[in-house]
C-alpha positions in Angstrom: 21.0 198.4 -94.9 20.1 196.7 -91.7 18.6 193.0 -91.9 15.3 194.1 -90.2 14.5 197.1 -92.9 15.2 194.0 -95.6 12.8 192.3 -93.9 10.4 195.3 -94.1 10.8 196.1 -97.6 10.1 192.5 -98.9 6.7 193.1 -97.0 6.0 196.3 -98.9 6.9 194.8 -102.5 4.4 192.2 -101.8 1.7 194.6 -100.7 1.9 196.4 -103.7 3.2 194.0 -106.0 0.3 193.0 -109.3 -1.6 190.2 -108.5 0.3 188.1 -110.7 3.6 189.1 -109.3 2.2 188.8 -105.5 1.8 185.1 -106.4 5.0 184.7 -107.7 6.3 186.2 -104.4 4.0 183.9 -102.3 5.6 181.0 -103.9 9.2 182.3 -102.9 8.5 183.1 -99.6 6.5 179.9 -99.3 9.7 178.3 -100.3 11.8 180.0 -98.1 10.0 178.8 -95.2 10.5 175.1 -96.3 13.9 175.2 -96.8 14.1 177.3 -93.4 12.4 174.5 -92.0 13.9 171.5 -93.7 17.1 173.1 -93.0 16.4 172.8 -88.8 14.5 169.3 -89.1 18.0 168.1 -90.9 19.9 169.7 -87.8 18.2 167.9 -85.2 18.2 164.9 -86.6 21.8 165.4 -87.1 22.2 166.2 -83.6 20.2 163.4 -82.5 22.9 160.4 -80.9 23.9 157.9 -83.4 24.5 154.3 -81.9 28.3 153.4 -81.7 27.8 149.9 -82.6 24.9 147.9 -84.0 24.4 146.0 -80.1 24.2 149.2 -78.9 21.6 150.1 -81.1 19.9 147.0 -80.8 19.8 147.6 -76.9 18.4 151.2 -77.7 15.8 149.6 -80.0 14.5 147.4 -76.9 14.7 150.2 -74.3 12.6 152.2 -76.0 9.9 150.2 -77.5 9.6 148.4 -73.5 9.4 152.0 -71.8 6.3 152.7 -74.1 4.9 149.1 -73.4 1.6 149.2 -71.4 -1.1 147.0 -70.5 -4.4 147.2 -69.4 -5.1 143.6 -67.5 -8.3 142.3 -68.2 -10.3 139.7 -65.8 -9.4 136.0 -65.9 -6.1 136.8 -67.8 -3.2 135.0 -65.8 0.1 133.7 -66.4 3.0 134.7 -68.4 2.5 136.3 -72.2 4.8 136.1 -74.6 4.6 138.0 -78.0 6.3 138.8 -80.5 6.8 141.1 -82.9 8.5 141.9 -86.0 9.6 144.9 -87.3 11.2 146.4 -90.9 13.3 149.4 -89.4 14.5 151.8 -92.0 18.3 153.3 -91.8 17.2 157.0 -90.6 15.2 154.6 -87.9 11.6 155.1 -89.5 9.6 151.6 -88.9 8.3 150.7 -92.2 6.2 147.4 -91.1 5.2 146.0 -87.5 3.9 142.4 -87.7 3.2 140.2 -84.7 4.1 136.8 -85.3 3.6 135.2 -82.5 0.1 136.1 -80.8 0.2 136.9 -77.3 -3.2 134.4 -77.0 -5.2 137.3 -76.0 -6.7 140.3 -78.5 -6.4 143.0 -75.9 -2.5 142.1 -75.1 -1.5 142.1 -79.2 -3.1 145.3 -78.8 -0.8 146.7 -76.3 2.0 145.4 -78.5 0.9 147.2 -81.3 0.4 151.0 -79.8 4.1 150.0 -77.9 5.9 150.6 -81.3 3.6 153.1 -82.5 4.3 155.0 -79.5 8.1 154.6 -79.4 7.7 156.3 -82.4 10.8 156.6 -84.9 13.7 154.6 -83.7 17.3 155.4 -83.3 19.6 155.8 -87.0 21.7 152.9 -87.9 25.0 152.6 -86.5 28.0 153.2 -88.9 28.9 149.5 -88.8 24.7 149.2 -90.2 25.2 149.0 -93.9 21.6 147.9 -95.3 19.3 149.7 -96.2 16.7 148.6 -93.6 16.7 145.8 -90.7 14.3 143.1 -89.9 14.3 142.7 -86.3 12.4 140.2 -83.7 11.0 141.4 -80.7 9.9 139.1 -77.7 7.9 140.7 -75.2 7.3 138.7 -71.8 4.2 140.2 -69.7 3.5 138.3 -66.3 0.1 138.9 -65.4 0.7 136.7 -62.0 -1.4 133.9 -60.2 0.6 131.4 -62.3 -1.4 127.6 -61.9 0.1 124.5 -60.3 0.5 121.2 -62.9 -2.1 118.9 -63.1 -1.1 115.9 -61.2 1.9 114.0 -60.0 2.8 110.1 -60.9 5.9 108.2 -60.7 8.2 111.3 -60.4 6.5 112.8 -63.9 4.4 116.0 -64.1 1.2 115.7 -66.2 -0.6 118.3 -67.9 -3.8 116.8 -68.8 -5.1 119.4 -70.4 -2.5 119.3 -73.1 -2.0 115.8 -73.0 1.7 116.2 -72.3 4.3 114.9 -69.6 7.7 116.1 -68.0 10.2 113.7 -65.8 13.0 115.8 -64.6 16.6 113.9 -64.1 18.4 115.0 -60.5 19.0 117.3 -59.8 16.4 119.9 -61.7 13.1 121.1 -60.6 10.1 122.8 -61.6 10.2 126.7 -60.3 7.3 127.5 -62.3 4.3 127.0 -65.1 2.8 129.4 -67.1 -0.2 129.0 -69.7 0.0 131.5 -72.1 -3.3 130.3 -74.0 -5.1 127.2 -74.4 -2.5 125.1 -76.5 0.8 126.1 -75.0 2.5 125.8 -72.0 5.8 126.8 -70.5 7.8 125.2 -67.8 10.5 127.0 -66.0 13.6 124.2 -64.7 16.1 125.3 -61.9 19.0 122.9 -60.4 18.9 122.6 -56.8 22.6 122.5 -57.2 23.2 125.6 -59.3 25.2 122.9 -61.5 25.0 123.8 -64.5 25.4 127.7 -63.7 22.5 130.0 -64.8 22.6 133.1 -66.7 19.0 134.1 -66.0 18.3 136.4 -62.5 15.9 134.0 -61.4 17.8 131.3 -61.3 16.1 129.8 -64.4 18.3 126.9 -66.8 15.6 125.5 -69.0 12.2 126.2 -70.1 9.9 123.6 -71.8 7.5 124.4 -74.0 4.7 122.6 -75.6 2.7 124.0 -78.3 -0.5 121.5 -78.8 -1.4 122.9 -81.9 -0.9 120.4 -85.1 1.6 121.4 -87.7 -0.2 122.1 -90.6 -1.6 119.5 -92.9 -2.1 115.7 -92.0 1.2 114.3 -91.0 2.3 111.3 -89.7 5.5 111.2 -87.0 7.6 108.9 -90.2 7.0 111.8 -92.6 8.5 114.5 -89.6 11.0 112.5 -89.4 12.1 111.6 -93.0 15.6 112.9 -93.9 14.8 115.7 -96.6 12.6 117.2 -93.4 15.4 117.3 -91.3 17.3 118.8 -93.5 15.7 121.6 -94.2 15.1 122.3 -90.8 18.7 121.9 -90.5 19.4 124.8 -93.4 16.4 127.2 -92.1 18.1 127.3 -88.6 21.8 127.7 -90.4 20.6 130.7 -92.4 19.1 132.7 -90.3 20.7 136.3 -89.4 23.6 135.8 -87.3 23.2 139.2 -85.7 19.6 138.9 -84.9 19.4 135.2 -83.8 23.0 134.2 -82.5 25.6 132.1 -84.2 24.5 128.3 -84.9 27.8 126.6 -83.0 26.6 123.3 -83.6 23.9 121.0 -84.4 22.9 117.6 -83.0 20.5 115.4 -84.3 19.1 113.0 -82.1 15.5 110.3 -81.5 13.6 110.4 -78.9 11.0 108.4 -78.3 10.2 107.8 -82.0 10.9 111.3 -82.8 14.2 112.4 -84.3 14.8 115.9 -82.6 17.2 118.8 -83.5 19.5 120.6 -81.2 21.8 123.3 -81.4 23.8 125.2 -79.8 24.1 129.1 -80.4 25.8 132.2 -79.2 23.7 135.3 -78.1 21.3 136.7 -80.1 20.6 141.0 -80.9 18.5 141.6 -77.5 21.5 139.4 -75.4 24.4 140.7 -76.8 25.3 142.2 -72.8 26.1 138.6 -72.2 28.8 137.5 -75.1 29.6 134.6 -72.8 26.0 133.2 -72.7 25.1 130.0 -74.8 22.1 128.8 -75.6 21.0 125.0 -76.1 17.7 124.9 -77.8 15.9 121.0 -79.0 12.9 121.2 -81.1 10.7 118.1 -81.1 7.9 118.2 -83.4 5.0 115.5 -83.5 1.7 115.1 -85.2 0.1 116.0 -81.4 1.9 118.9 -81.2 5.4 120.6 -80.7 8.2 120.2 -77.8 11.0 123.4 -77.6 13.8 123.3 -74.5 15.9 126.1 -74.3 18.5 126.0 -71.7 21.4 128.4 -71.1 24.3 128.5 -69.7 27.9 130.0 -70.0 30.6 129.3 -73.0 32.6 127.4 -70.6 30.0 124.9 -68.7 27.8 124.5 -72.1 30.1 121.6 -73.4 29.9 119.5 -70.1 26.5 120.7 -70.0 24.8 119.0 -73.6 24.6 115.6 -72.0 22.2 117.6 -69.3 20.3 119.5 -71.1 19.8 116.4 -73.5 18.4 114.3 -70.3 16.0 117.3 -70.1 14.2 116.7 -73.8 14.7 113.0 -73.3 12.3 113.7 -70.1 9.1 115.3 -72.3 6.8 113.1 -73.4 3.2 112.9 -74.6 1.0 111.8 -71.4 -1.1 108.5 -71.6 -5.0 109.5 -71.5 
């Protein structure tokens, strides 16, 4: 018997088949057609190319959540955005929760963010060397929206940005490239050396970036509470525990005072999105004050990064609050 008069006889039973037994047969053909159907969905996701390693499916992650990234600019937005997102990835690459954590200071931006992942739809499986059963990963999105604005004013060698009451003095041989105000209580400062010394591991020549966040840490603090030991500390622990794979590997930590702040600095290897650059180190000093917080990140390679602390330190030591 040929597989198309099968086909042609199953018809006929169920034509003339009681009502009772036509439903019956509805069921099992009903059924059929799932499994045929399950049975294909399982083959192309089989087919579908599993990442070799978790960096490579971390870069696969960020290639295709950025291609699916766009942005409608709306008038009087300028500067540089930077979001961020989080996101609970499942193993068969099914995103479970999205989350932006970091606002990009405007609605229609956060927006953008949003539809980007929901757009990339699901993301690649887990690699082999993957073994939970879901991933939290961190996302940071930088949008430049151009027309970038100059600093406020200029006195004794020290850049003042009124509006946030904060200062920068830059040691030789460093200088500003560029400013960027994301939103109304942060702003970014991009540092080069004129001397290429230390070397940078950024395209644009970039070593440093200040930032300072004018918004108060929560609750009515004063700087000798931020400062007491058991606050440190725990600072301390929170930035030793965090995921290795996602965030880098803590190297070392310095504490150090400042200007009657006691600061925190460490020194990490690459995090999941930088992994194409194993040799890139990353010196980051956190500052935090009642007025508001202080963050330089700096980079540089494995090999300059020890002669290059005592730099990047001169840096941090150069932020201040600015006198009204």
């Amino acid at each position: 018997m040929s597989y198309d008069r099968l086909n042609f006889k199953m018809v006929t039973a169920v034509r003339r088949a009681s009502k009772g037994e036509a439903n019956t047969m509805r069921w099992i053909l009903l059924g059929c057609l799932f499994l045929s159907v399950f049975g294909m969905a399982s083959i192309l996701r089989a087919d579908e190319k599993r990442p070799a390693t978790k960096t490579e499916w971390g870069a696969e992650v960020k290639r295709r959540l950025v291609e699916n990234l766009a942005v409608a600019v709306g008038s009087g937005l300028t500067g540089t955005r930077h979001p961020e997102l989080k996101l609970i990835v499942r193993r068969n690459g099914t995103i479970a929760k999205v989350t932006v954590i970091r606002s990009s200071g405007d609605k229609s931006i956060d927006q953008a963010v949003l539809r980007m992942v929901k757009r990339a739809g699901r993301l690649p499986p887990f690699s082999r060397d993957m073994k939970g059963k879901q991933e939290e990963v961190i996302v940071s999105i930088e949008i430049d929206l151009g027309e970038r604005p100059p600093p406020d004013t200029t006195s004794k060698g020290e850049r003042v940005y009124q509006a946030f009451g904060f200062g920068l003095e830059l040691p030789q041989p460093f200088e500003i490239s560029q400013t960027r105000r994301p939103n109304d209580t942060e702003i970014y400062i991009d540092v080069r050396s004129r001397t290429n010394e230390p070397s940078s591991t950024d395209a644009n020549g970039t070593v440093c970036t200040v930032g300072f966040d004018a918004r108060h840490p929560e609750g009515a603090v004063t700087q000798s509470q931020l400062n007491a030991d058991d606050v440190i500390l725990k600072k301390i622990t929170a930035v030793a525990g965090r995921e290795p794979s996602l965030f880098g590997k803590v190297e070392s930590t310095i504490v150090f005072d400042h200007d009657g702040v006691r600061g925190i600095a460490t020194i990490t290897t690459p995090a999941l999105f930088d992994r194409h650059m194993p040799d890139r180190r990353q010196y980051q000093a956190t500052m935090v004050r009642p007025q508001g917080t202080v963050t330089v990140s700096c980079w540089t390679t494995a090999k300059v990064m020890p002669h290059a602390i005592a730099m990047f330190q001169k840096i941090a030591e150069g932020t201040r609050l600015a006198k009204p």
